[in-house]
N, C-alpha and C positions, 0 to 999 in steps of 0.2 A: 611550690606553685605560687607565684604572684597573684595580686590583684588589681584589676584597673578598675575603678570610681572612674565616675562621673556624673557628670556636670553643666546645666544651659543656665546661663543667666538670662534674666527677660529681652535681651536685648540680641540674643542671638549668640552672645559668644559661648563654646561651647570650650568646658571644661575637662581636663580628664588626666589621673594619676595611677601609676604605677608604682606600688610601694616594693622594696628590696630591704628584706628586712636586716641582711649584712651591712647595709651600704651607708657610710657615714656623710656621701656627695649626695646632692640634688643639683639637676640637668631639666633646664627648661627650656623648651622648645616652641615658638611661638608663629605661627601660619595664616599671613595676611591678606586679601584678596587682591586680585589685578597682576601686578606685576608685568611682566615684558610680553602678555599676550595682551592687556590691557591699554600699554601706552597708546598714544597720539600716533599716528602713523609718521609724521612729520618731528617728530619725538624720539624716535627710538633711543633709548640707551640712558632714559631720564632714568630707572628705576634704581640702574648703579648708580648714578650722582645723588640717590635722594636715603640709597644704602648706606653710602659714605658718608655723608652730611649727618645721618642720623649721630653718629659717633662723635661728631663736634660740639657738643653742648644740648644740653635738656633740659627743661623746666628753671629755675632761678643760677643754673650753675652754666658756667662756660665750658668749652673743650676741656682745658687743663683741670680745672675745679671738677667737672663729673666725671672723667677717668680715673683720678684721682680717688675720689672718693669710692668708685665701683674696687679697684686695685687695692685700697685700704682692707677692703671687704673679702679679698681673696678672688673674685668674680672673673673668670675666664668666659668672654663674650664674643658675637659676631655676627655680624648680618650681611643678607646675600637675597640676591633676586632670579629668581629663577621665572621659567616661562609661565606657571599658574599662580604664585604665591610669594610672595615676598616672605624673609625668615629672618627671623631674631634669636640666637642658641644664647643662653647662659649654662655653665656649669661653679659649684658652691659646695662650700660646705651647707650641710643641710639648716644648723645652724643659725647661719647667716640670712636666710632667706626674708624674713621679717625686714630685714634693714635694706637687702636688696632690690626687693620691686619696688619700692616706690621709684626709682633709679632705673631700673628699667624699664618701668610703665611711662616714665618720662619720656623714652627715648621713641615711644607710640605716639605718645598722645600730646608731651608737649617739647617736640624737638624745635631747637632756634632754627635754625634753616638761616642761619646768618647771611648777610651778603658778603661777608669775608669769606666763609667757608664755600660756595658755591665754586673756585675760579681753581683752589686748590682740587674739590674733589674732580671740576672738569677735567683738568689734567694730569690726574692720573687715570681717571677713565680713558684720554685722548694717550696717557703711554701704554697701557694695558692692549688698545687697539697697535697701536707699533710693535708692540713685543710678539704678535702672532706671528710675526713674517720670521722671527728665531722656534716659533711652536708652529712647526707644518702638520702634526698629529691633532692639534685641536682645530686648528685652519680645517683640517679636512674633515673633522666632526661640525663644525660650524656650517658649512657650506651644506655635508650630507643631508642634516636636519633641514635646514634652509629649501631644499628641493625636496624634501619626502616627505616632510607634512604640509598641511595646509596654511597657509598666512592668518592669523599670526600664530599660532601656535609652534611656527618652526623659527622664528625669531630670534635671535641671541643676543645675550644682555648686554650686549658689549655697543650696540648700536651701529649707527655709523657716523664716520670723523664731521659730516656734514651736519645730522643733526643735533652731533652733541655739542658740535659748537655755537649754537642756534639756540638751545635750552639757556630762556632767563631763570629769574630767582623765582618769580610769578611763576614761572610756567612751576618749578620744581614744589610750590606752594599748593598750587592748585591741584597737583598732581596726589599729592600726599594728603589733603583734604578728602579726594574722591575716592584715594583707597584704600585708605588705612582707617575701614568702620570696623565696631562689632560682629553685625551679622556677617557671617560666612568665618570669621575669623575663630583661631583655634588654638589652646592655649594648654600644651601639655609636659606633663610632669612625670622622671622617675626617679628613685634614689630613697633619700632618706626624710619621710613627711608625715605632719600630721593634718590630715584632709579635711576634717571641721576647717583648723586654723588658716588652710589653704584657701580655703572657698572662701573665706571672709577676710583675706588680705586681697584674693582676686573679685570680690564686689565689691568694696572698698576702692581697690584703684580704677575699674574698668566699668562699675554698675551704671554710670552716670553717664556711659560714653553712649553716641548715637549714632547710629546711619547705616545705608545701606547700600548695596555696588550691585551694578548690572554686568554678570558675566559676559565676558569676550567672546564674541561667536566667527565660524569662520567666514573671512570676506574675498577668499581666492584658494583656489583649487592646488594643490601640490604640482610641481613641473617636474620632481621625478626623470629618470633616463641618465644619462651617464654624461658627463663634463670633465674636460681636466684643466686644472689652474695650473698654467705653466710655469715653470720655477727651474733656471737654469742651478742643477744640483745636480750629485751623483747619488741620490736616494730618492727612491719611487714611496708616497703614502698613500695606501687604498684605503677606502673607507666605503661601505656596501651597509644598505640596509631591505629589511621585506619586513609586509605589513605581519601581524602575528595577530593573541588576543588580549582584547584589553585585561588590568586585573581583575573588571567585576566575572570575568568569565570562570568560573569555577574548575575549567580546566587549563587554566594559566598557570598552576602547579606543575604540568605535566610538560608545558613548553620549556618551564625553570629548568625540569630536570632535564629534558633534551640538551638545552643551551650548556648546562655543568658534563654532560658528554662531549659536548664539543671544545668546551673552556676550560673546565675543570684544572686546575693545572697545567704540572708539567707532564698527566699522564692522559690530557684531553688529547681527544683527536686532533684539532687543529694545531696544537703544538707538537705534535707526535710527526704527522702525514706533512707538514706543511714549513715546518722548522726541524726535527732531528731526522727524518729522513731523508730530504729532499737539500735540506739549508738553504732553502730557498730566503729565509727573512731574517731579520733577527729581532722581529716582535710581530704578533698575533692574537688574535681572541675575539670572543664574542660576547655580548651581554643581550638581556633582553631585558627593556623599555615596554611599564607595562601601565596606562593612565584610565581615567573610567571609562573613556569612550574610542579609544584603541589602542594598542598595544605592537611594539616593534622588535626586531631582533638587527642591533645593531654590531658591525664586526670591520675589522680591522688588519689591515696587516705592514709593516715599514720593510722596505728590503731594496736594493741597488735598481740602478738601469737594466743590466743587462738580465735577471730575475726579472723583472715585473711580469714580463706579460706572462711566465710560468707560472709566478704567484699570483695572480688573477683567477687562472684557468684553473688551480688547484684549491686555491681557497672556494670558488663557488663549487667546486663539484663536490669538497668535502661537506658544504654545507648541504647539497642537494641532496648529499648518499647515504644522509644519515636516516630518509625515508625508509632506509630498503632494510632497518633493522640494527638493532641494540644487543649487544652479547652480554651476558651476565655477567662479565667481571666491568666490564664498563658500567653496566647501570648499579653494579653496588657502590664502584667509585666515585659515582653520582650520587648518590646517596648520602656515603659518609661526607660528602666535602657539603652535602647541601645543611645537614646537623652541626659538620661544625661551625658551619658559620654561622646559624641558631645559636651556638655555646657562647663562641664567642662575642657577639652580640648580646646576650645576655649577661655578659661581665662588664659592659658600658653604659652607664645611666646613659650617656647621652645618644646614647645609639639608641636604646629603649625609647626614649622619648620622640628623640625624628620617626621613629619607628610607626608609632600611636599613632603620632600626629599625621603622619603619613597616610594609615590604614583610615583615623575620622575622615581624610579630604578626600581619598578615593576609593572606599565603603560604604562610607557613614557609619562605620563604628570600626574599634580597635580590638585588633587581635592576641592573644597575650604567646608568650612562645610557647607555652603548651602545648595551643590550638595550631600553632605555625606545625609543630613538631609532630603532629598526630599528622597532620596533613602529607607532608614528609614521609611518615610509616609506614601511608596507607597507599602508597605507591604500589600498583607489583609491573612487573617487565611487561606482562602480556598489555596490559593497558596503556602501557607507555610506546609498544611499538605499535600498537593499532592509533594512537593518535598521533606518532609520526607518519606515519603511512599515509594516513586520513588527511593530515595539513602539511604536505612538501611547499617550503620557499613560494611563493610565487615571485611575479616580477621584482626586480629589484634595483633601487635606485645605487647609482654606483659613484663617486669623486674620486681622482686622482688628484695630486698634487707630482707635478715634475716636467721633466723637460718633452716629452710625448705623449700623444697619445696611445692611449689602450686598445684592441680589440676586444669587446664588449657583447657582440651581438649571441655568442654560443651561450654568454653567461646571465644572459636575461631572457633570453628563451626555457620553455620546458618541457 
């Protein structure tokens, strides 16, 4: 049984570790406010340029000089901007961490933001945006999000070619003053640590730092309903989403397990009904997107022209049918895939720590897998099909990607 510590310094950042008493790595995980709900409307897609820049030099060392010196260290690193948070991962020998943060606290609080570095990371942001027209699966996640949540939250980091090529050095400066403070930020730890010395390497680097970020609110309604981006191909990409519950809903366990019936493998219904019976596709699935203030069940399916519109018609109704009840070999094989994936998440510090970090942003506090796996246990079928029964699908925003349109209207109906 693990333990998580924790930790506020006065200034709002909030601290918190996961010790693994096996484990000779330590994996840190670091969660920063704003991000791609936060930019500039006329902005989009600064928070990749200011992810990337981050990695070009820090505090008195240049690009080459502070990689160097992190790789010396053993230090396997990465940052990324997602739609609430910007992230910083390290993974270390446990070790090494003493000599590590100052090196990564750099890359917070005093990255160069060079004017040489800004024109390279534009353009791999501006190839990144080119490369989607070879990636029609995340095209059609991009676009779904884009219509089923609300502005900005449905955003994608990737921007667009007009305003990335509009972002100055200024703007990338400014941007990263306004959201890379203390408060709201989150800074967690699992592997191999000793938590006194932890706490006083992280007020040491971070105690002095200041300020505070006004969350992103929404400023336009979702557009939702069904579009297809036409794309002269011999492959159809569906991508379908409906609203579910967020994860403060205490019965967002019980959607988890639904969705691991419908996904769960290669013995899930949608791969079963939808791929080995039909050969309708040759890729499927579902996930459920679960945030503090709503939560989504998003799904998927790749397959030919002449398939599509069967694979439409059969992916939403396997998804509808799952209302009408659960059979007991299904929901135990819901089960076991939902534990192992607890196990083996438990054997990656740095899964543990995204994990934490994850549960402080959209809890306010962290779960340890114990409590994940009690949650898991306390499952029984009768409870799982009265709250399928209770919450079937409703509307549901739909994108194609291909050369035609869909008929749509049976499968937004209910």
């Amino acid at each position: 049984m693990s333990e998580i510590f924790q930790h506020q310094l006065p200034n709002g950042l909030v601290l918190l570790g996961e010790r693994h008493a096996s484990a000779q790595s330590l994996s840190m995980t670091m969660l920063l406010p704003g991000a791609v709900a936060g930019e500039p409307q006329d902005k989009q897609g600064i928070s990749t340029i200011l992810t990337d820049m981050l990695c070009r030099g820090a505090g008195d060392l240049d690009a080459k000089a502070h990689s160097d010196a992190l790789d010396q260290l053993g230090v396997h690193r990465s940052t990324s901007a997602g739609v609430h948070r910007f992230r910083l991962g390290a993974t270390m020998i446990g070790t090494k961490f003493a000599d590590a943060m100052p090196l990564l606290a750099d890359m917070i609080r005093k990255p160069l933001l060079s004017a040489s570095a800004l024109e390279p990371s534009r353009d791999l942001a501006l190839q990144a945006l080119d490369a989607l027209e070879d990636e029609p699966q995340e095209k059609v996640f991009i676009e779904l999000r884009k219509r089923h949540y609300p502005d900005p939250f449905g955003r994608s980091s990737m921007g667009t070619r007009q305003s990335l090529q509009s972002i100055t050095l200024e703007d990338v400066k400014n941007y990263w003053q306004q959201s890379f403070v203390p408060d709201g930020t989150i800074l967690a730890f699992a592997g191999c640590f000793d938590w006194s010395q932890l706490v006083d390497i992280a007020q040491a680097q971070f105690g002095q730092w200041e300020g505070t970020f006004e969350q992103p609110t929404q400023i336009a309604d979702p557009v939702r309903g069904y579009i297809n981006q036409h794309a002269d191909t011999s492959q159809v990409h569906i991508g379908l989403a409906y609203d579910s519950l967020p994860e403060t809903d205490e019965r967002s366990i019980l959607q988890r397990a639904a969705v691991a019936v419908l996904s769960g493998g290669m013995s899930g219904r949608l791969f079963t009904e939808v791929r080995e019976k039909r050969g309708l596709c040759y890729s499927v699935f579902a996930a459920y997107s679960g945030q503090r203030d709503r939560g989504s069940v998003l799904s998927y399916a790749g397959t030919t022209v002449p398939r599509a519109q069967e694979t439409l018609d059969v992916l939403t109704h396997e998804l509808k049918h799952i209302s009408n009840g659960i059979d007991q070999d299904e929901f135990e094989r819901a089960i076991v895939g939902m534990k192992s994936k607890l196990v083996m998440q438990g054997e990656s510090t740095g899964a543990r720590a995204s994990s934490i970090a994850a549960d402080q942003f959209i809890l306010g506090k962290p779960r340890s897998l114990d409590e994940l796996a009690s949650k898991v246990d306390a499952i029984e079928i009768d409870e799982l099909n009265t709250f399928v029964k209770d919450n079937p699908p409703q509307e549901m925003t739909i994108v194609t990607v291909g050369p035609d349109e869909l008929k749509v209207e049976s499968s937004l109906s209910q």
